[in-house]
PQR file of N, CA, C, O and H, with PARSE charges and radii, in Angstrom:
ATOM      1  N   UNK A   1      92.337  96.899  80.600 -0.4000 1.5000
ATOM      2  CA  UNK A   1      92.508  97.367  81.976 -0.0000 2.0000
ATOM      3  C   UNK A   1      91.240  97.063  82.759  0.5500 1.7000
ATOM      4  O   UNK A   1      90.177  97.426  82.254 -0.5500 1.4000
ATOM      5  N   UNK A   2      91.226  96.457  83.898 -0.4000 1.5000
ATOM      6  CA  UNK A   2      89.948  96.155  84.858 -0.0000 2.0000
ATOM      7  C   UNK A   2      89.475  97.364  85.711  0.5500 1.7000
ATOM      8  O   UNK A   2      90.101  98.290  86.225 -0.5500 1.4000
ATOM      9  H   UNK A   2      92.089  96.163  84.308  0.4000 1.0000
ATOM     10  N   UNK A   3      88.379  97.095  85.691 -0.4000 1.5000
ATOM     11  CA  UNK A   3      87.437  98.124  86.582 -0.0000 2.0000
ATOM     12  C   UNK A   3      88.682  98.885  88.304  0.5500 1.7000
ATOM     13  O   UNK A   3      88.663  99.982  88.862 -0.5500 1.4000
ATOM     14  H   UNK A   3      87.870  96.343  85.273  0.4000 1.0000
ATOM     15  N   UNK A   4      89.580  97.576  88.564 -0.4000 1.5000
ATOM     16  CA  UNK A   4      90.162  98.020  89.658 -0.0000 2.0000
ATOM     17  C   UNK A   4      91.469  98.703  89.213  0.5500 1.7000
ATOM     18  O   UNK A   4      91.811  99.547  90.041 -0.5500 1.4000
ATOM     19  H   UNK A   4      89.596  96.685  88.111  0.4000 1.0000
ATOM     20  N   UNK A   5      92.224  98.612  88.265 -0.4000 1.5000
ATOM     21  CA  UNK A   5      93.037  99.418  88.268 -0.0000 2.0000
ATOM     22  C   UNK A   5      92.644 100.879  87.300  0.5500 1.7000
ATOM     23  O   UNK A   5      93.561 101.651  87.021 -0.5500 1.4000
ATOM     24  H   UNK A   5      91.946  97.927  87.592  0.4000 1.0000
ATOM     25  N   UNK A   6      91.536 101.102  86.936 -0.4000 1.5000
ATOM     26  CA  UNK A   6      91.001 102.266  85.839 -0.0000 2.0000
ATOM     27  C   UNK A   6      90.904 103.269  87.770  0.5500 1.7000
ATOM     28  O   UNK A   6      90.837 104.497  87.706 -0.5500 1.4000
ATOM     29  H   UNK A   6      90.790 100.475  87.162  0.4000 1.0000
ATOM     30  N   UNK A   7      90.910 102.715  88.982 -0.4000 1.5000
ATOM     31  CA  UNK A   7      90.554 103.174  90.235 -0.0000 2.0000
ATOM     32  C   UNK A   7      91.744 103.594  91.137  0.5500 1.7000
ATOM     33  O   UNK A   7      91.579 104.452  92.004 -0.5500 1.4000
ATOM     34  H   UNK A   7      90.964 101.717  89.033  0.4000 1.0000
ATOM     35  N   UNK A   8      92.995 102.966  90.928 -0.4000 1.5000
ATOM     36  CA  UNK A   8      93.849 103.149  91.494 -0.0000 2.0000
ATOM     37  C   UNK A   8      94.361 104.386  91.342  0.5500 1.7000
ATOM     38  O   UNK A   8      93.990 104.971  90.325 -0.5500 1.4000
ATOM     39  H   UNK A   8      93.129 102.269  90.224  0.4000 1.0000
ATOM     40  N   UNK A   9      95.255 105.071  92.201 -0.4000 1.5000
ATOM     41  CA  UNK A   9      95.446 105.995  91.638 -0.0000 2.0000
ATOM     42  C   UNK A   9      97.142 105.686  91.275  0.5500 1.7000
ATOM     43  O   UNK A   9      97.882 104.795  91.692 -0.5500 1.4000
ATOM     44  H   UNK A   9      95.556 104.596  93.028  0.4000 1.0000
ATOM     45  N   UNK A  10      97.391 106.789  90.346 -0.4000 1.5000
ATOM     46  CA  UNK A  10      98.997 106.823  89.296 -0.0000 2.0000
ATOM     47  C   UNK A  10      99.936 107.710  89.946  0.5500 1.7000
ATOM     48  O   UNK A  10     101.139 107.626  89.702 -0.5500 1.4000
ATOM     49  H   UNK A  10      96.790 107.513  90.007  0.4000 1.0000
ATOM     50  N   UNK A  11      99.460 108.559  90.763 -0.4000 1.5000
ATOM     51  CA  UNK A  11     101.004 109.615  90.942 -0.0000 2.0000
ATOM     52  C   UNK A  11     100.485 110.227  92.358  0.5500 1.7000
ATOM     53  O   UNK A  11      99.481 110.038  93.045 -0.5500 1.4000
ATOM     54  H   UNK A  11      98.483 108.627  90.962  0.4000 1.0000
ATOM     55  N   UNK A  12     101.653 111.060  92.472 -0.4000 1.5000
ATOM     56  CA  UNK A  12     101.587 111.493  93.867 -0.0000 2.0000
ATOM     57  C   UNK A  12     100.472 112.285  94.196  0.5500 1.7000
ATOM     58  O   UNK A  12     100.139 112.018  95.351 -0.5500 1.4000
ATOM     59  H   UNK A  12     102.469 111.214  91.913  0.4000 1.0000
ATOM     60  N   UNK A  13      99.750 113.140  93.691 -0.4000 1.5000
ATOM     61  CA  UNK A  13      99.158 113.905  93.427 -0.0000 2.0000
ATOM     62  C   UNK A  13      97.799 113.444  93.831  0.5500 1.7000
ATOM     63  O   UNK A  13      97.066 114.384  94.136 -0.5500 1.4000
ATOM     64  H   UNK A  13     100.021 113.357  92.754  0.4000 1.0000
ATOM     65  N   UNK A  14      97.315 112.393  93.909 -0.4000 1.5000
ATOM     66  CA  UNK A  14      96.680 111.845  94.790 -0.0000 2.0000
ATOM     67  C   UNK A  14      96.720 111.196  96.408  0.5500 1.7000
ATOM     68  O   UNK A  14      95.997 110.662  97.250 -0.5500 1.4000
ATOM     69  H   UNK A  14      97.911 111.629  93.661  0.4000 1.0000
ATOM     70  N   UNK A  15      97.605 111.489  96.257 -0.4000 1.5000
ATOM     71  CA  UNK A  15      98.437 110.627  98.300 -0.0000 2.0000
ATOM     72  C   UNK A  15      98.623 111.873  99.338  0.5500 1.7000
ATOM     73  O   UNK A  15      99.763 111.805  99.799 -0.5500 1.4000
ATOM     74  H   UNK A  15      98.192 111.922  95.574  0.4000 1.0000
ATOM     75  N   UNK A  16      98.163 112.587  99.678 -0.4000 1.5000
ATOM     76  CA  UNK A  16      98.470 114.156 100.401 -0.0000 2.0000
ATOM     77  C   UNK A  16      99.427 114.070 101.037  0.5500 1.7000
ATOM     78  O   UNK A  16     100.378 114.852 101.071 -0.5500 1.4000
ATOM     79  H   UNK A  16      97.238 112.642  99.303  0.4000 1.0000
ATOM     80  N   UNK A  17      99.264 113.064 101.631 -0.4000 1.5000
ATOM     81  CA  UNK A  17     100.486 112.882 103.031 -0.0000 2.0000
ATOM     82  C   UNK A  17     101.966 112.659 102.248  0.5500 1.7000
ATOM     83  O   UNK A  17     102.897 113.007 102.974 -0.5500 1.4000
ATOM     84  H   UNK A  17      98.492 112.429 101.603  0.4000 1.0000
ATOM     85  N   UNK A  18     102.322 112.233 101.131 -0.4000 1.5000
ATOM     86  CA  UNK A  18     102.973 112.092 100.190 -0.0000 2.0000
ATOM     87  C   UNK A  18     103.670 113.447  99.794  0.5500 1.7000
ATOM     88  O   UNK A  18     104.768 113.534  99.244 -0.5500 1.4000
ATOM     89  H   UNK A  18     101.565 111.950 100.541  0.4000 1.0000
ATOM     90  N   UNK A  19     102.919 114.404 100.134 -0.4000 1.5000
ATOM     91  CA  UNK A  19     103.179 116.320 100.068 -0.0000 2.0000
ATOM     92  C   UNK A  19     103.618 116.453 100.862  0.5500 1.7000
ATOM     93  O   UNK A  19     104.849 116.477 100.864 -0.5500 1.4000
ATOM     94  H   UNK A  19     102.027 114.334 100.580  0.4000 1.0000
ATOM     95  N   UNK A  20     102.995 116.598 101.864 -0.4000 1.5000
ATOM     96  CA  UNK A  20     103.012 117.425 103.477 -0.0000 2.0000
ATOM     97  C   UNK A  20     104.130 116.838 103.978  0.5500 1.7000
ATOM     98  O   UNK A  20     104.616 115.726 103.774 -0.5500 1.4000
ATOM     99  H   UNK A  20     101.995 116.579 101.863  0.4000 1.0000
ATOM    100  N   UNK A  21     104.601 118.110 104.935 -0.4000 1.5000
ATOM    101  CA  UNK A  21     105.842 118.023 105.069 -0.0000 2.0000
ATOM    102  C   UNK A  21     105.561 117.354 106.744  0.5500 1.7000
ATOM    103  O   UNK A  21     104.550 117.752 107.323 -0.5500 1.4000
ATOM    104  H   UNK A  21     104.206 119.014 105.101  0.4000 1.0000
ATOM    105  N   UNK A  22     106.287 116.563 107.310 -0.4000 1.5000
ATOM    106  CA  UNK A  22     106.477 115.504 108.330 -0.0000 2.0000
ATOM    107  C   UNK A  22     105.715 116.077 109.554  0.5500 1.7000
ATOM    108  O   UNK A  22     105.032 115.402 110.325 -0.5500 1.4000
ATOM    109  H   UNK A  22     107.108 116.240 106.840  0.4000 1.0000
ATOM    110  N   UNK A  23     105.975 117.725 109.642 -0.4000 1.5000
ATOM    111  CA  UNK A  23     105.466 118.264 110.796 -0.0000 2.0000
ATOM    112  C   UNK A  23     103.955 118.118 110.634  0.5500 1.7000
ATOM    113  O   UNK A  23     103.108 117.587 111.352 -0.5500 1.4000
ATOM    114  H   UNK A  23     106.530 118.273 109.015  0.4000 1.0000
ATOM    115  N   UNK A  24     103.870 118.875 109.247 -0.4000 1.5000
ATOM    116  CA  UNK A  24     102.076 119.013 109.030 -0.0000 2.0000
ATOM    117  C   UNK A  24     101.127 117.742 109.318  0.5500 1.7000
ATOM    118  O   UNK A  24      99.976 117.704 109.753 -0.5500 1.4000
ATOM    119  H   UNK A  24     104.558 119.307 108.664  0.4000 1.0000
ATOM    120  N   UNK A  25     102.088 116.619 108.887 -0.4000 1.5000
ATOM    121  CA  UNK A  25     101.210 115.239 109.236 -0.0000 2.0000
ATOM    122  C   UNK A  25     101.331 114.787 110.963  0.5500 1.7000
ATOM    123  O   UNK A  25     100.699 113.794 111.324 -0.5500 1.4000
ATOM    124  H   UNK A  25     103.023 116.649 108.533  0.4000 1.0000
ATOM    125  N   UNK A  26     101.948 115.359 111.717 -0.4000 1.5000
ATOM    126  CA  UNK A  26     102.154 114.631 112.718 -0.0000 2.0000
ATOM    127  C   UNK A  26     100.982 114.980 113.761  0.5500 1.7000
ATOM    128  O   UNK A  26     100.608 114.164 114.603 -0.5500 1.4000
ATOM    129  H   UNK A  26     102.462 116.166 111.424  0.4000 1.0000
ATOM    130  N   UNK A  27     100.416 116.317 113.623 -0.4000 1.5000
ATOM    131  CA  UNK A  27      99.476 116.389 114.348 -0.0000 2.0000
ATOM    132  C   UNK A  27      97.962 115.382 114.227  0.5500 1.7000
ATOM    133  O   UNK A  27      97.075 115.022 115.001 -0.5500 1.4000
ATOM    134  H   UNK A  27     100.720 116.980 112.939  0.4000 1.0000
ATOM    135  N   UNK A  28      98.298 115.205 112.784 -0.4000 1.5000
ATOM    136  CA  UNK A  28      96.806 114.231 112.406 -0.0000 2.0000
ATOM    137  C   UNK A  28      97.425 113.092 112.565  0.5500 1.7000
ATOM    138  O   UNK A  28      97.423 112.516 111.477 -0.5500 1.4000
ATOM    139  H   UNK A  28      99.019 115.498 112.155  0.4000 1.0000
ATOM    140  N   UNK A  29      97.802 112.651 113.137 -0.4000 1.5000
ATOM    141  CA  UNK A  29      97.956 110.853 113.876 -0.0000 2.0000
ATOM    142  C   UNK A  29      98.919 110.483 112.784  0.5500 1.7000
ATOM    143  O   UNK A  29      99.277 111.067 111.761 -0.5500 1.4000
ATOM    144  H   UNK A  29      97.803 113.119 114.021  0.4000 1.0000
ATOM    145  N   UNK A  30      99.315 108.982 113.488 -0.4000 1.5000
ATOM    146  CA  UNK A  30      99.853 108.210 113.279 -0.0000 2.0000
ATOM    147  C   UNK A  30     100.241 108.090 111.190  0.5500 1.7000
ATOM    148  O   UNK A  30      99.233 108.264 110.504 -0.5500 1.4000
ATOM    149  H   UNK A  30      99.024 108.508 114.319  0.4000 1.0000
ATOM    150  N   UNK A  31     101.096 107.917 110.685 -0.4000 1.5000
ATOM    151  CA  UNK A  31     101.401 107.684 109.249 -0.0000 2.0000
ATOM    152  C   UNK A  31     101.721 106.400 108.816  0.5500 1.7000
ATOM    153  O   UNK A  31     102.475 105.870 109.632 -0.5500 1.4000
ATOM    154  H   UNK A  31     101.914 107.776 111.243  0.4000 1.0000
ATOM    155  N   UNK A  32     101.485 105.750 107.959 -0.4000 1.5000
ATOM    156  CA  UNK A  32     102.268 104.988 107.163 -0.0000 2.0000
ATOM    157  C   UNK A  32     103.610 105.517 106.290  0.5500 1.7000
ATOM    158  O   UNK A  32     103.772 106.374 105.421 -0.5500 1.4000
ATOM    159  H   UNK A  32     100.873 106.181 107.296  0.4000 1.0000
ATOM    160  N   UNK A  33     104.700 104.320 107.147 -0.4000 1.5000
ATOM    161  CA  UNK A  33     105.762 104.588 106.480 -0.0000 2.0000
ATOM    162  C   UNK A  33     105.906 104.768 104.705  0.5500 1.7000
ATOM    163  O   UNK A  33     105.139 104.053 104.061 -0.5500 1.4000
ATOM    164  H   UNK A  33     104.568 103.624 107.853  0.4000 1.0000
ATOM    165  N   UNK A  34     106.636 105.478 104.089 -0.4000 1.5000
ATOM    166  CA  UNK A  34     106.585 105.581 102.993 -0.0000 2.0000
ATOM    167  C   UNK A  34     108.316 104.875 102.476  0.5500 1.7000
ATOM    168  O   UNK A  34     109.434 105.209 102.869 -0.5500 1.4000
ATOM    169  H   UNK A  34     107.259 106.059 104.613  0.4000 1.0000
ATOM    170  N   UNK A  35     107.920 103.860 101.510 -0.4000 1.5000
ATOM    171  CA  UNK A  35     109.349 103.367 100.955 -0.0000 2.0000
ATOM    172  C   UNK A  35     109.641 103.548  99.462  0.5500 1.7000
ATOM    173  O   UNK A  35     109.229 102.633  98.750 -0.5500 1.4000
ATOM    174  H   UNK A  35     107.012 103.588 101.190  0.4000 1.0000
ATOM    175  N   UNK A  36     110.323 104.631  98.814 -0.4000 1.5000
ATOM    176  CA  UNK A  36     110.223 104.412  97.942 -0.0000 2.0000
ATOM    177  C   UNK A  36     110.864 103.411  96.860  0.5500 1.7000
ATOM    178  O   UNK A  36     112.048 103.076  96.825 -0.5500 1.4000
ATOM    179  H   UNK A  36     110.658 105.375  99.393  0.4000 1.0000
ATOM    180  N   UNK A  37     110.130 103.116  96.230 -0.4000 1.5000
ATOM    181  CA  UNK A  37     110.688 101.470  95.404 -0.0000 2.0000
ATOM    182  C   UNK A  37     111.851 101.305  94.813  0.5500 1.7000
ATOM    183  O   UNK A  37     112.319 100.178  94.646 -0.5500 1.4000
ATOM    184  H   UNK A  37     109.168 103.388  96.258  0.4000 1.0000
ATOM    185  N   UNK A  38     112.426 102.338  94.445 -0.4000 1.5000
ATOM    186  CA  UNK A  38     114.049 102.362  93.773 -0.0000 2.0000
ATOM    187  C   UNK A  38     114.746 102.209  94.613  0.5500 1.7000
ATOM    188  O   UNK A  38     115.746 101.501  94.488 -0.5500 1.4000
ATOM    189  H   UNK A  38     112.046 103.253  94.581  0.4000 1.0000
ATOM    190  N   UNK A  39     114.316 103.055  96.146 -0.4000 1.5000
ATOM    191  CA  UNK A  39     115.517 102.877  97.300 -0.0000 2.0000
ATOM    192  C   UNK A  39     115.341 101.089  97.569  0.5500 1.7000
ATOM    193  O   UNK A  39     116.395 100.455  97.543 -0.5500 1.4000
ATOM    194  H   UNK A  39     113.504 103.630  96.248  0.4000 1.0000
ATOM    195  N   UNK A  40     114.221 100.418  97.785 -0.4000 1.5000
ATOM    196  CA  UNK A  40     113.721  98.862  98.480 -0.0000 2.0000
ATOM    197  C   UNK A  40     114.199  97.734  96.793  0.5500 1.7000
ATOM    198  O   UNK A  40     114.109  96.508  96.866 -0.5500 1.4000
ATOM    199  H   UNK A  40     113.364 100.934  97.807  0.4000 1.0000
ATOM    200  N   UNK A  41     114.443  98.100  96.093 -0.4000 1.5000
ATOM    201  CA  UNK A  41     114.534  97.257  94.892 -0.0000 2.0000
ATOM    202  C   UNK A  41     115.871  97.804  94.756  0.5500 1.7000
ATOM    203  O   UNK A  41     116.505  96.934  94.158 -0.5500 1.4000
ATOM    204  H   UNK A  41     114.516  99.096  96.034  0.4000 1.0000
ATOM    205  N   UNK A  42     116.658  98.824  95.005 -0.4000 1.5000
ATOM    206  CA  UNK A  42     118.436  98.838  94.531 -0.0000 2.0000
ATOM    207  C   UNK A  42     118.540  98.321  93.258  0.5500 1.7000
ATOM    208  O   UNK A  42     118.996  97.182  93.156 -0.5500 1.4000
ATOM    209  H   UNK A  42     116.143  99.530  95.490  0.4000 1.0000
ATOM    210  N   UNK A  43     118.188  98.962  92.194 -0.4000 1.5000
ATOM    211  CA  UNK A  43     118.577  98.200  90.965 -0.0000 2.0000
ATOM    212  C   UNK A  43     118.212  96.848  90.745  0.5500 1.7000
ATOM    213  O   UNK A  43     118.833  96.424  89.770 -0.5500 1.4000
ATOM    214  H   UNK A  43     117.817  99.887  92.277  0.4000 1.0000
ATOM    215  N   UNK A  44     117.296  95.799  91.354 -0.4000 1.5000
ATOM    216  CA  UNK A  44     117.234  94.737  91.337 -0.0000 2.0000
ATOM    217  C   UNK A  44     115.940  94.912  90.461  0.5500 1.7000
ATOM    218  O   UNK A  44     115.329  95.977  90.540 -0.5500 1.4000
ATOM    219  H   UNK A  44     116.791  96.142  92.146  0.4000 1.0000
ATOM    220  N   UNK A  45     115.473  93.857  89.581 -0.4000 1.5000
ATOM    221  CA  UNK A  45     114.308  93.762  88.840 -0.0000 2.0000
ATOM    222  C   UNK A  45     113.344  92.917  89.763  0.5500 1.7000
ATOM    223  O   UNK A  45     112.148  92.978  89.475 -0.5500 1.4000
ATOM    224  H   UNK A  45     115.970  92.992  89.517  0.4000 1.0000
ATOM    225  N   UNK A  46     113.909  91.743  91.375 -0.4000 1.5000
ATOM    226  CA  UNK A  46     113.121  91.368  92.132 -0.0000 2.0000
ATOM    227  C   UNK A  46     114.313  90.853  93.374  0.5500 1.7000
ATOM    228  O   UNK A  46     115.450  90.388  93.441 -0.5500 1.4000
ATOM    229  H   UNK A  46     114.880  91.694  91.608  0.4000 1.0000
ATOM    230  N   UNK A  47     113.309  91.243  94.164 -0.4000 1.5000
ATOM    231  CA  UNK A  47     113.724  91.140  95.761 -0.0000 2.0000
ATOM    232  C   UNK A  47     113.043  89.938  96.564  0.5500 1.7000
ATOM    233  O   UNK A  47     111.885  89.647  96.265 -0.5500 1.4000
ATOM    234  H   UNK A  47     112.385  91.621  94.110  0.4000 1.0000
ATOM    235  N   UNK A  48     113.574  89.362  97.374 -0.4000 1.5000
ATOM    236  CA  UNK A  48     112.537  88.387  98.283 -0.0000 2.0000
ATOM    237  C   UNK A  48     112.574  89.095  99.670  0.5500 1.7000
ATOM    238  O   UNK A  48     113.520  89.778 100.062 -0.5500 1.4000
ATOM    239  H   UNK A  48     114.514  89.599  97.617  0.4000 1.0000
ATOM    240  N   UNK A  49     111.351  88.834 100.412 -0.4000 1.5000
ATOM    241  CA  UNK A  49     110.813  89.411 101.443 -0.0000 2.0000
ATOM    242  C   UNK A  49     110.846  88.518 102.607  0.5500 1.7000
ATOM    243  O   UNK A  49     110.099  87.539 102.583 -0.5500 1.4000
ATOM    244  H   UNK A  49     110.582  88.280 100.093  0.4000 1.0000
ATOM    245  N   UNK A  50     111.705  88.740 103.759 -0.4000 1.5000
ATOM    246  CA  UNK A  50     111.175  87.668 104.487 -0.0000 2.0000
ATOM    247  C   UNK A  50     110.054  88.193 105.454  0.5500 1.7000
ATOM    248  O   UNK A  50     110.045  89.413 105.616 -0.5500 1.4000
ATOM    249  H   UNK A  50     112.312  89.535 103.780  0.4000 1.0000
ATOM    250  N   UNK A  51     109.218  87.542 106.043 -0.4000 1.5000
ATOM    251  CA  UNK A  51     108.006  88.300 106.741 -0.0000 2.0000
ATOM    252  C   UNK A  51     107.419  86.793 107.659  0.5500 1.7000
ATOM    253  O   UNK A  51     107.389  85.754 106.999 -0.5500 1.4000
ATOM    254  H   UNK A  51     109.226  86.551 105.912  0.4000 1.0000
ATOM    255  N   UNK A  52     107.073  86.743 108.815 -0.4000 1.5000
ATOM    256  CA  UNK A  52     107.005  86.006 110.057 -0.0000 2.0000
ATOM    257  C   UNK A  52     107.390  84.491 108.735  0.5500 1.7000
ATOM    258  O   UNK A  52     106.754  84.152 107.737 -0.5500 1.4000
ATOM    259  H   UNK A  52     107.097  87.587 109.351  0.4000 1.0000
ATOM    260  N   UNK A  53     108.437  84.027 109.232 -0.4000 1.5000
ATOM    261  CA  UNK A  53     109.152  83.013 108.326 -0.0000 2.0000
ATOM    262  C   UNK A  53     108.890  82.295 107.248  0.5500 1.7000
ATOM    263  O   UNK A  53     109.357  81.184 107.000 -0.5500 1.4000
ATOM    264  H   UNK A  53     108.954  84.303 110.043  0.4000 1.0000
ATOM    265  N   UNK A  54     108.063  82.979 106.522 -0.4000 1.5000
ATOM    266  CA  UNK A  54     107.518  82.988 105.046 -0.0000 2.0000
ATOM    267  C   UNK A  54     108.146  84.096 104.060  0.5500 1.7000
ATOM    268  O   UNK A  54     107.835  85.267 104.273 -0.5500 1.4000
ATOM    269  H   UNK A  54     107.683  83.882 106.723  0.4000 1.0000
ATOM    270  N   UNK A  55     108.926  83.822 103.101 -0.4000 1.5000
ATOM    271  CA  UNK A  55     109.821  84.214 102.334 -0.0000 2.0000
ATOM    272  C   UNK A  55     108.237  84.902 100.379  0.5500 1.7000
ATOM    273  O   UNK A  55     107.436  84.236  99.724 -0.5500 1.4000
ATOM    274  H   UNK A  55     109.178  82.870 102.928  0.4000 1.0000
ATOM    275  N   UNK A  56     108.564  86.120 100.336 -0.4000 1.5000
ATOM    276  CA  UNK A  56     107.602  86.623  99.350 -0.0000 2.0000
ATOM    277  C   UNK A  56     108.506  87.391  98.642  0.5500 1.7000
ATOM    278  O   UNK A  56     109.269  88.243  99.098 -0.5500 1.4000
ATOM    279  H   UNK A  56     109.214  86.661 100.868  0.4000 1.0000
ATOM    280  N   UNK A  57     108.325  86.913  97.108 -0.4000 1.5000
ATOM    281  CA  UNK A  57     108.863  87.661  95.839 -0.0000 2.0000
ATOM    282  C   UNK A  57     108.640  88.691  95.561  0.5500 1.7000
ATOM    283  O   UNK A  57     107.848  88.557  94.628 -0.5500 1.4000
ATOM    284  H   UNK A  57     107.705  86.221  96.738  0.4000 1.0000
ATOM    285  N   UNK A  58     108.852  90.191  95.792 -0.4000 1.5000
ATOM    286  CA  UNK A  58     108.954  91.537  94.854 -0.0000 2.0000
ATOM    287  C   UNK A  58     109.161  91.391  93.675  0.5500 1.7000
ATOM    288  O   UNK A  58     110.117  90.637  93.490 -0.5500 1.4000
ATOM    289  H   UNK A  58     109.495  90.300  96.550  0.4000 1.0000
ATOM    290  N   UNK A  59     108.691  91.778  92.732 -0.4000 1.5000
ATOM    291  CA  UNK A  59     109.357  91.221  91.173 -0.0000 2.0000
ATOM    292  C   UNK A  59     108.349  93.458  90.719  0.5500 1.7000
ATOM    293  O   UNK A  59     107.457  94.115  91.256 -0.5500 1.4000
ATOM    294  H   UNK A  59     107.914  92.390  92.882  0.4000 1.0000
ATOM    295  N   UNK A  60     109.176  93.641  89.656 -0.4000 1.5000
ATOM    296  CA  UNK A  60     108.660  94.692  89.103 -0.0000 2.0000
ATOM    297  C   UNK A  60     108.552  94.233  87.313  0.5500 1.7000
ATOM    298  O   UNK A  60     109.503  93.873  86.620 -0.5500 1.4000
ATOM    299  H   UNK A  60     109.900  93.107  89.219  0.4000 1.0000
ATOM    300  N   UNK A  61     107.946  94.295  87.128 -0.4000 1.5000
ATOM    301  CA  UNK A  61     107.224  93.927  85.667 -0.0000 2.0000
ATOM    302  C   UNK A  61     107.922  94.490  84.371  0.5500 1.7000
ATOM    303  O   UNK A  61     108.350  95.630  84.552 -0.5500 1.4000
ATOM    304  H   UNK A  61     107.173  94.588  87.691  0.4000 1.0000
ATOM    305  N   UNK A  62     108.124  94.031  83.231 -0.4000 1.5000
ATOM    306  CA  UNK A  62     108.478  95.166  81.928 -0.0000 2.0000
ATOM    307  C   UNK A  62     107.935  96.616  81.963  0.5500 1.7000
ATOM    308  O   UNK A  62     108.555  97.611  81.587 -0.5500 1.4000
ATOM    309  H   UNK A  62     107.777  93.105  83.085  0.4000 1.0000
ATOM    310  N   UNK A  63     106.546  96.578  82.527 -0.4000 1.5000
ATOM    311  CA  UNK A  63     105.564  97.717  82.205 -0.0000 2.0000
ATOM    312  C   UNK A  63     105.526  98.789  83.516  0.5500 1.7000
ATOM    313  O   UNK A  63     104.762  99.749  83.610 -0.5500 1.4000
ATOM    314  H   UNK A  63     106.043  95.770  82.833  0.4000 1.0000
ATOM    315  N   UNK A  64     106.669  98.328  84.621 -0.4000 1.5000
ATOM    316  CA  UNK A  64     107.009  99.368  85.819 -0.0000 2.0000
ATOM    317  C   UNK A  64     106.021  99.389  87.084  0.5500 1.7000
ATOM    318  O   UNK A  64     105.909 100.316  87.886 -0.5500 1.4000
ATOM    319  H   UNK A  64     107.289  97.547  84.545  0.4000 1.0000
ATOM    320  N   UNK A  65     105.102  97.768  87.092 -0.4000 1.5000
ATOM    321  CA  UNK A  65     104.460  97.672  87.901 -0.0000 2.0000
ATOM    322  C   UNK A  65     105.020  96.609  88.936  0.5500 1.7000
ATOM    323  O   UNK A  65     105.754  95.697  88.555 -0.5500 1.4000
ATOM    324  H   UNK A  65     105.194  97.015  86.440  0.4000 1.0000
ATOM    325  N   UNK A  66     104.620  96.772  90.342 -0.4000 1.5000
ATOM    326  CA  UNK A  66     105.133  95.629  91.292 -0.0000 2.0000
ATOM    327  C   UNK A  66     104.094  94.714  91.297  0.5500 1.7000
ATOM    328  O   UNK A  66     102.885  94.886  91.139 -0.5500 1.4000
ATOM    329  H   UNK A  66     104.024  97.513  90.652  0.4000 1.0000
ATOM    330  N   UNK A  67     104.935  93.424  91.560 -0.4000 1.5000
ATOM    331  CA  UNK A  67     103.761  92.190  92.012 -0.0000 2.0000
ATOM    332  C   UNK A  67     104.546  91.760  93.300  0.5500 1.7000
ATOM    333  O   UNK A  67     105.762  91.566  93.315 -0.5500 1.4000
ATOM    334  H   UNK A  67     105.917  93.284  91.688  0.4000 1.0000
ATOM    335  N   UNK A  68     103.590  91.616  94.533 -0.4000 1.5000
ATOM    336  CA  UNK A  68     104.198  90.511  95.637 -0.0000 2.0000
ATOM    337  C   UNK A  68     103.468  88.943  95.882  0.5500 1.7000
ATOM    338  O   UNK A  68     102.323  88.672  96.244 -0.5500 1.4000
ATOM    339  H   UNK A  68     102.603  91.774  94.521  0.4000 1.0000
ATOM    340  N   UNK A  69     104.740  87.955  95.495 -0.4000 1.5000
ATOM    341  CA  UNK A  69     103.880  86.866  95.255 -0.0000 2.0000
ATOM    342  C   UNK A  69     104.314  86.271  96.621  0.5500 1.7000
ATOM    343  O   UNK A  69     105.137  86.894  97.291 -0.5500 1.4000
ATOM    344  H   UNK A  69     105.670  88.175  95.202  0.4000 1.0000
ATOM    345  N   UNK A  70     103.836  85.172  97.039 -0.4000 1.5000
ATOM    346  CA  UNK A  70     104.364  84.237  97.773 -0.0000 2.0000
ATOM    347  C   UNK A  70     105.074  83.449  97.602  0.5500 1.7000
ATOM    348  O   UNK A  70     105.391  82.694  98.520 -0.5500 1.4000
ATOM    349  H   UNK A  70     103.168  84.665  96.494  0.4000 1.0000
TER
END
C-alpha cells in the first residue's frame, strides 16, 4: 500500500457532510453533490462517462475500488 492511500480515508465517518442532515449543511455554503456508486454503476462492473466530448471508463476493481481512465 503507498504512502497515498495508507491517507485516504475508508468510510463515512470521516466525510461530516456525509452525516449532516441537508439543512445543517446549507447554512455553511455551497456542497458537493454526493453519488453513491451502486446507484451511478447499476450493477455494472464499468460505465463510460461522457464529459465535454471525451468519453472516460468507470471500471470498479475485484478488490471494490474505482478507477477513472480515459
Amino acid at each position: 500500500m503507498s504512502s497515498d492511500e495508507s491517507q485516504r480515508p475508508e468510510d463515512e465517518a470521516t466525510f461530516p457532510a456525509m452525516q449532516a442532515a441537508p439543512s445543517d449543511s446549507a447554512a455553511a455554503g455551497p456542497q458537493s453533490r454526493i453519488v453513491d456508486s451502486n446507484e451511478l454503476m447499476d450493477g455494472n462492473s464499468e460505465i463510460l462517462i461522457s464529459h465535454k466530448g471525451a468519453f472516460y471508463r468507470l471500471r470498479e476493481t475485484r478488490s471494490g475500488k474505482l478507477i477513472l481512465q480515459k
